[in-house]
MARTILO-909790 format. One record per residue (C-alpha): x, y, z. Coordinates in Angstrom, 1 decimal, decimal comma, padded with zeros to 4 digits. Last residue first. Layout:
BEGIN
R     c1     c2     c3
R      X      Y      Z
...
//
This chain:
BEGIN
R     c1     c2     c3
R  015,9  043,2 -028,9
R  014,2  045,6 -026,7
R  012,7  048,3 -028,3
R  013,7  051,8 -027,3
R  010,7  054,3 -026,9
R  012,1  055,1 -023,8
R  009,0  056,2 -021,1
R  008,4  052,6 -020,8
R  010,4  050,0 -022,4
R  009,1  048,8 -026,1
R  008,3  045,0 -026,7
R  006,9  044,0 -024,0
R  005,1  040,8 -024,9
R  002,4  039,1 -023,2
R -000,3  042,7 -022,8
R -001,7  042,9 -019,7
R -004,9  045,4 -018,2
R -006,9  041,8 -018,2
R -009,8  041,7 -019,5
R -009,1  044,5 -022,3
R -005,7  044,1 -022,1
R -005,5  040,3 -022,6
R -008,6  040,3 -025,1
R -006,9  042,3 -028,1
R -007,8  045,5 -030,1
R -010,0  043,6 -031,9
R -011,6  042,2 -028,8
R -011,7  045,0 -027,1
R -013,8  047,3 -030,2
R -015,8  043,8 -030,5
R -016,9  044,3 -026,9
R -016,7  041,5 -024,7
R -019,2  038,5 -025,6
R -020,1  036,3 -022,6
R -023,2  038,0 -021,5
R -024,3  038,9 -017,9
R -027,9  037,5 -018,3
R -028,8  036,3 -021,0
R -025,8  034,8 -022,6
R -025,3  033,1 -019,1
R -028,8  031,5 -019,3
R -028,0  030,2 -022,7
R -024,7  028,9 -022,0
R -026,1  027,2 -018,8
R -028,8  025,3 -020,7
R -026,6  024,8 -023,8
R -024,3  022,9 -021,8
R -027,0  021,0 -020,1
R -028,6  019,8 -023,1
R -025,2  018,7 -024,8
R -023,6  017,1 -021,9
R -026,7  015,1 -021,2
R -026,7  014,1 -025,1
R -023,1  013,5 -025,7
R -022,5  011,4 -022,4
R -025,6  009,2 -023,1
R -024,7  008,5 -026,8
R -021,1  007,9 -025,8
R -022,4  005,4 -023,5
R -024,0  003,5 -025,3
R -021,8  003,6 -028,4
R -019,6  001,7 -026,3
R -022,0 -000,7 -025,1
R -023,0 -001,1 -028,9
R -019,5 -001,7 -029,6
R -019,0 -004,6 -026,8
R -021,9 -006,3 -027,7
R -021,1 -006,1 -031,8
R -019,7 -009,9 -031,0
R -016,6 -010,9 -028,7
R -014,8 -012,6 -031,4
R -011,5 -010,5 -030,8
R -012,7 -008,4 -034,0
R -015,6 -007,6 -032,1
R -014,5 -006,7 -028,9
R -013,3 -009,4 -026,4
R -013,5 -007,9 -023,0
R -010,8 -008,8 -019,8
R -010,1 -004,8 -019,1
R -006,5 -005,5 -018,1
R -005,8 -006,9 -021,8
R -006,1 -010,9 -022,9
R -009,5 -010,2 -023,1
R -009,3 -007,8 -025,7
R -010,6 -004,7 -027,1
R -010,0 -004,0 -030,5
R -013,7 -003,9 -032,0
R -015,7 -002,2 -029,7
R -012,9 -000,6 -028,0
R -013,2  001,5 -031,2
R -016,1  003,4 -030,1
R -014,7  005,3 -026,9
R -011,0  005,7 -028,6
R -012,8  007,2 -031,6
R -015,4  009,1 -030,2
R -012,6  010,5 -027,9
R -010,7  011,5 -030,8
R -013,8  013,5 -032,4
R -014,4  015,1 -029,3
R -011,4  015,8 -028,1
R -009,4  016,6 -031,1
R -011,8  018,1 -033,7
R -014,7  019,8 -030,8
R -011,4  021,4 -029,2
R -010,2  022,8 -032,1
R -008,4  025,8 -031,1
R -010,6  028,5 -032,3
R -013,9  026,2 -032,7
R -015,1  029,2 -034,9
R -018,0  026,6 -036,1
R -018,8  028,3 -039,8
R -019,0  024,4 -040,9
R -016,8  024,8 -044,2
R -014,4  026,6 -041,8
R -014,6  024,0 -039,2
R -014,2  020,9 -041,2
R -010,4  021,5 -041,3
R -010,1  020,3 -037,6
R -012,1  016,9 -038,5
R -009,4  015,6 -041,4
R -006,4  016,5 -038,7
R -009,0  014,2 -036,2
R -009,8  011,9 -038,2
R -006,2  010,6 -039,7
R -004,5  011,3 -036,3
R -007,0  009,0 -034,7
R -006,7  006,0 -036,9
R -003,3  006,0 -036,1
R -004,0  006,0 -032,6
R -006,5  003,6 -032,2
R -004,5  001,6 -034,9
R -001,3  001,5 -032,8
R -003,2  000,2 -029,6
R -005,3 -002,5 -030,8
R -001,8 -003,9 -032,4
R -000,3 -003,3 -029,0
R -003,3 -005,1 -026,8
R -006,4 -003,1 -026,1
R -008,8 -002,7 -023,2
R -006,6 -001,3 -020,5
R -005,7  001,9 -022,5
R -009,0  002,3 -024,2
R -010,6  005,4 -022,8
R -007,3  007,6 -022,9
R -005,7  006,1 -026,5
R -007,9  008,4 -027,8
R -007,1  011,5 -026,3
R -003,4  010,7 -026,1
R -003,4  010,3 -029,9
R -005,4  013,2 -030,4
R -003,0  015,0 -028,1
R  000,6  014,1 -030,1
R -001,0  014,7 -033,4
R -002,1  018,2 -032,5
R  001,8  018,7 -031,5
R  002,8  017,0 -034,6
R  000,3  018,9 -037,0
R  001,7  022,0 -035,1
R  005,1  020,9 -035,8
R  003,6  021,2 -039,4
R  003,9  018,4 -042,3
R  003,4  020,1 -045,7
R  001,9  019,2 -049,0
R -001,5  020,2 -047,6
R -003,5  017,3 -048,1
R -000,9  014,2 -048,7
R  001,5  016,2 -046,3
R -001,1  016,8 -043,1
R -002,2  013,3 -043,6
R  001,1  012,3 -043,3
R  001,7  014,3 -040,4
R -001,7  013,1 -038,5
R -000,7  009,7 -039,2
R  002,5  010,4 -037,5
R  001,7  011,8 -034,7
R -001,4  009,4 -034,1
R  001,2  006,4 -034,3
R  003,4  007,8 -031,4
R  000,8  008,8 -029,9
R -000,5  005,0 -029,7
R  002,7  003,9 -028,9
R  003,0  006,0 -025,7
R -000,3  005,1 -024,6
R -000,4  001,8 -025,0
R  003,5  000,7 -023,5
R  002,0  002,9 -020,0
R -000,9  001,0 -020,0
R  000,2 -002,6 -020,7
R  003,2 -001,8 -018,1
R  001,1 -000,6 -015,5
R -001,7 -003,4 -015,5
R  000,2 -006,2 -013,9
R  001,7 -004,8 -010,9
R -002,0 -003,2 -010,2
R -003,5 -006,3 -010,2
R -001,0 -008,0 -008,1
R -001,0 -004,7 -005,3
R -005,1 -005,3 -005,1
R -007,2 -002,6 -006,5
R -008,0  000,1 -004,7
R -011,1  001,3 -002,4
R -011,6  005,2 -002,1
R -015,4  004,3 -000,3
R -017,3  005,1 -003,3
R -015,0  003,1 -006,0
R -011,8  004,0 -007,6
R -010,8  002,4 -010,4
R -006,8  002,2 -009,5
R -005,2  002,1 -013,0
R -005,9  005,1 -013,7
R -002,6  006,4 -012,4
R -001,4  004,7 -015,9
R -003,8  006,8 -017,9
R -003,2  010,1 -016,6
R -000,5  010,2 -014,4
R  001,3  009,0 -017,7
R -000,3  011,6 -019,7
R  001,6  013,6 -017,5
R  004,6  013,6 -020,0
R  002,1  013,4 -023,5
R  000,9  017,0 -021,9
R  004,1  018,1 -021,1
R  005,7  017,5 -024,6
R  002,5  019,2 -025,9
R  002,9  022,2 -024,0
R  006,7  022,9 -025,4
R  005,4  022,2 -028,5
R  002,8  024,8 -028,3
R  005,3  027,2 -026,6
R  007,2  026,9 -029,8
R  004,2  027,2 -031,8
R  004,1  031,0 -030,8
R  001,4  033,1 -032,4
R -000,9  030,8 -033,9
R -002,3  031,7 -037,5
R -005,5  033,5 -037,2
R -005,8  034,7 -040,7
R -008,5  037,4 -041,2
R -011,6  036,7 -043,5
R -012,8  033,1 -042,2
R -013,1  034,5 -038,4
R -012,4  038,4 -038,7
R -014,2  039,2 -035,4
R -014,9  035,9 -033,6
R -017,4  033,6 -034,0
R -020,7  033,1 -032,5
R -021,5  032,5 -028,2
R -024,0  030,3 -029,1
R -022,1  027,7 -031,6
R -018,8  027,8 -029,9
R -020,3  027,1 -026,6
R -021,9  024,2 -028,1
R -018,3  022,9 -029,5
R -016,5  023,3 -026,5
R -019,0  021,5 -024,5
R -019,2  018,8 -027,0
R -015,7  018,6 -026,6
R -015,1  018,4 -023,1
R -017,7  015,8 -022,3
R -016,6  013,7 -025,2
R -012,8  014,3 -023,5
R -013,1  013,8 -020,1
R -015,9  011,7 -018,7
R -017,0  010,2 -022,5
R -012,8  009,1 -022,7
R -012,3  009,7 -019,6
R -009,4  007,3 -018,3
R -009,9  003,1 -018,4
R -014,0  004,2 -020,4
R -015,0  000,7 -020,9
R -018,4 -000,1 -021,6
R -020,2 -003,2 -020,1
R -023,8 -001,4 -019,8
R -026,5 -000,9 -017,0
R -024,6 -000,7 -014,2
R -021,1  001,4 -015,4
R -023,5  003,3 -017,5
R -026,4  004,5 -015,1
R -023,3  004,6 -012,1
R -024,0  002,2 -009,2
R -022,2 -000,8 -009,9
R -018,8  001,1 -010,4
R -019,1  005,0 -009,6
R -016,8  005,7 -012,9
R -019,3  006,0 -015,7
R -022,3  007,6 -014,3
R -020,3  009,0 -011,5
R -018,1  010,6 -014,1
R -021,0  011,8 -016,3
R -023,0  013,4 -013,2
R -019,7  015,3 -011,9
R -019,0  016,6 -015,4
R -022,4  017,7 -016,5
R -024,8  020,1 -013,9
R -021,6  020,4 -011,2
R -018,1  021,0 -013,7
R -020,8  023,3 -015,9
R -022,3  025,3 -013,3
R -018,9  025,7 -011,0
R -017,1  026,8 -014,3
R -019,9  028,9 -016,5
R -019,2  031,6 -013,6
R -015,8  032,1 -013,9
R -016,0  031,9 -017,9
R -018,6  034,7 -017,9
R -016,2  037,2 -015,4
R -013,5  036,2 -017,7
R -015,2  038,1 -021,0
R -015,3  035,8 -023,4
R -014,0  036,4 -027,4
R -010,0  035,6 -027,6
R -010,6  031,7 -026,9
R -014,1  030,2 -027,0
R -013,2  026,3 -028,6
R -009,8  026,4 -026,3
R -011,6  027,2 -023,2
R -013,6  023,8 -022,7
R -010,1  022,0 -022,3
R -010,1  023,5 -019,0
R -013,1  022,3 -017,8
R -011,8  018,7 -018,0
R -008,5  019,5 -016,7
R -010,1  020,3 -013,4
R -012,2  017,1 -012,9
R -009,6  015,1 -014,1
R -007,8  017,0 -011,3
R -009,6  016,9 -008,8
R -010,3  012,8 -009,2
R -006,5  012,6 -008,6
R -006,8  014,5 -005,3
R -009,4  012,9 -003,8
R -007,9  009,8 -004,0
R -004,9  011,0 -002,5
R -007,8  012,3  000,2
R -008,7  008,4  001,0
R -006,6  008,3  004,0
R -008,1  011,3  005,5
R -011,1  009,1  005,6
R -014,1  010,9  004,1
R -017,0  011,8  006,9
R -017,0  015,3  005,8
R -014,9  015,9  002,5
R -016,5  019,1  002,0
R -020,1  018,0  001,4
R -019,8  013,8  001,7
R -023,8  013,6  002,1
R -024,6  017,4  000,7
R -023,8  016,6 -003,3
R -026,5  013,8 -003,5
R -024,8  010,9 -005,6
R -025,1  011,6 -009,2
R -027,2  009,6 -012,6
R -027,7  006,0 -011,2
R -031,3  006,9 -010,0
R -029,7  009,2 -007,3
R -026,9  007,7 -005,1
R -026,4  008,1 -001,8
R -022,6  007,3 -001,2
R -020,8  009,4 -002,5
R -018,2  009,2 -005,7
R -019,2  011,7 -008,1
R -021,7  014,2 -006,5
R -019,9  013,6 -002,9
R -016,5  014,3 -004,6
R -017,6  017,2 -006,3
R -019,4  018,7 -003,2
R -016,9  021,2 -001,3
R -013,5  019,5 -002,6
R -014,8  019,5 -006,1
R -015,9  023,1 -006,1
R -012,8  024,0 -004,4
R -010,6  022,3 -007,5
R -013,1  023,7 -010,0
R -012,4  026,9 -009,0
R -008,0  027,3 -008,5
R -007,6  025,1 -011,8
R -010,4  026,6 -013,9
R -008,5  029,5 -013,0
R -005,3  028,4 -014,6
R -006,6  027,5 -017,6
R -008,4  030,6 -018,2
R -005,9  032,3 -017,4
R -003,7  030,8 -019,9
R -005,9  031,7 -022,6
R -006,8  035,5 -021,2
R -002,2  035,7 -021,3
R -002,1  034,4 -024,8
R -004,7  036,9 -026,5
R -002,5  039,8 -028,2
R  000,0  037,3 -029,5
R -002,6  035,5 -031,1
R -003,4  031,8 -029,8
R -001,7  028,6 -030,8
R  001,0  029,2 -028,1
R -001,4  030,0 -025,2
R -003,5  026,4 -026,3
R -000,2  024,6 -025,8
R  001,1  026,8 -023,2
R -002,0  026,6 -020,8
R -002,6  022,7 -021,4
R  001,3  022,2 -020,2
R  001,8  024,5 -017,4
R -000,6  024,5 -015,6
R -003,6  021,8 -016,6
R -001,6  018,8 -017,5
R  000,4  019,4 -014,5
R -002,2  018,6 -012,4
R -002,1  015,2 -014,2
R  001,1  014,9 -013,4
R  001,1  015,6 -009,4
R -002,1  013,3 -009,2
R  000,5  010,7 -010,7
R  003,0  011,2 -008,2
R  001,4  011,0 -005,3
R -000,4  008,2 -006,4
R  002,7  006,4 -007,2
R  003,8  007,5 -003,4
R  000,1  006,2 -001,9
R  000,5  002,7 -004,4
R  003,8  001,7 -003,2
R  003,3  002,7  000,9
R  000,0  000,0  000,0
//
């Protein structure tokens, strides 16, 4: 048990890492210069309020005890961790910050164009009315709507995380409109080498991820036995690296048989699809299972991303083409890859297992997308009509960072001087 608290540890301290630094230089770096510091912020203070939220009743709504008709436990039974063993706070912890990376992935399809005061408040609604429900659904095992009622695998978020996050992104998109200039201005990212940075972070905590995943946690903090838990870490960790590795690639050749070119930020996009797909399926695939989730991934997702401008959906950093989109396609494919010889112990349909596996699959990407979806445009509605998410088009034109924030990135002239700094 010392083993699995200090690899806990650990992993709870990579996945918060996925959220600052890594998610908030990625997204910064494919932003405009005038836009990076709102981007990060909004990363970092989905951090600092989902975090309390899911301290004060997250944890009850996803993991308590009294459960409502399979769809959330009652958010006042385990309210502010009363009655939770101390030793069960590690658990705690790495539940935070799915839960925190999760609403953070929402600000990439909205970038330059919300005011903060809109996102702060869209946070505590969203992470309560549709990511706590979804991960009890999913994750409370034998209780959950989907873990109860259907055998789908979801080994890391796949509908939790990224489905949720993507169709989110991509409803938010929808009612809060486009930015100034979209499809008549180019909006080329600012600073790819922070994007590569953030991506090379990302794929680093991955690890906490996926592999920390390995402990399905149920209502009480319960574990997995220390056998179990020896066996599964190298399957996961082997799965998602190579299924990156193939999404990256995929995505670059795809890249260079539509384009003619193969971008670093085709790698770096790449690089998250595959992690995004791989996410759900880790423990259900073998290595061949593996490489074709990913690879299949990178083909989708770089084809998805261009669908935006014939669609007129400003998704600004294609959050609705990589998460959604690859999580469909790690969720969906455990239909036909999964295997009993993995952790998971299901034969998909190309394992003989029949279309049962699929259709679970399906299941519960069906339910995720359509709760998500209602409830999304719910809030996003309500918020549009009451203290509005646009800022001004003068301040967004002018840029978001000083208009929200009173910041500008870059410094390029000393005060007073007139000299610019080289």
């Amino acid at each position: 048990m010392d083993g699995y608290y200090a690899w806990m540890l650990v992993a709870t301290a990579l996945v918060l890492m996925m959220t600052t630094p890594a998610l908030a230089l990625f997204y910064g770096g494919m932003t405009r210069a005038k836009s990076v510091l709102n981007m990060m912020m909004m990363s970092y203070s989905a951090m600092a309020v989902v975090g309390i939220v899911y301290v004060l009743w997250g944890w009850s709504m996803a993991f308590g005890p009294d459960d409502v008709y399979g769809l959330f436990a009652k958010p006042t039974t385990l309210f502010a961790l009363r009655g939770v063993e101390w030793g069960s706070y590690v658990a705690v912890c790495f539940q935070m910050t799915f839960a925190v990376i999760t609403a953070a992935l929402i600000s990439g399809a909205i970038a330059d164009r919300v005011k903060f005061s809109a996102w702060l408040v869209f946070l505590p609604l969203w992470i309560t009315a549709c990511y706590l429900p979804v991960s009890h659904m999913v994750w409370a095992s034998g209780v959950g709507f989907i873990s109860k009622n259907l055998g789908a695998q979801d080994y890391a978020g796949g509908t939790v995380v990224h489905i949720n996050a993507g169709v989110a992104g991509g409803i938010l998109a929808l009612i809060i409109g486009s930015r100034a200039g979209f499809r008549r201005e180019p909006m080329k990212p600012h600073n790819l080498t922070l994007t590569m940075i953030g991506a090379g972070l990302l794929w680093f905590g991955w690890y906490g991820f996926n592999v920390g995943s390995l402990v399905f946690l149920e209502g009480d903090g319960g574990v997995k036995d220390t056998a179990q838990f020896m066996s599964e870490t190298g399957v996961t960790f082997l799965n998602t690296t190579i299924a990156t590795m193939a999404a990256m690639l995929s995505w670059l050749l795809t890249e260079r048989i539509t384009h003619g070119k193969a971008t670093s930020l085709g790698a770096a996009s790449g690089i998250v699809a595959g992690l995004v797909a791989i996410t759900p399926a880790c423990g259900a695939v073998d290595v061949v299972g593996a490489l074709a989730i990913g690879a299949v991934a990178g083909i989708l997702c770089a084809l998805a991303v261009g669908l935006k401008y014939k669609l007129r959906l400003d998704d600004s950093l294609d959050v609705v083409g990589v998460h959604l989109v690859g999580g469909l396609v790690g969720t969906l494919l455990i239909g036909l890859f999964s295997t009993a010889a993995a952790p998971g112990g299901i034969d998909g349909l190309l394992y003989g297992g029949g279309v049962e596996s699929l259709l679970d699959q399906a299941g519960a990407a069906g339910i995720a997308i359509v709760w998500t979806g209602v409830l999304t445009t719910i809030i996003a509605l309500i918020i549009k009509y009451t203290i509005g998410w646009r800022i001004d088009v003068d301040a967004e034109v002018e840029g978001i960072d000083f208009a929200e924030h009173g910041e500008s990135a870059y410094e390029l002239v000393s005060a007073g001087s007139g000299t610019r700094i080289l």
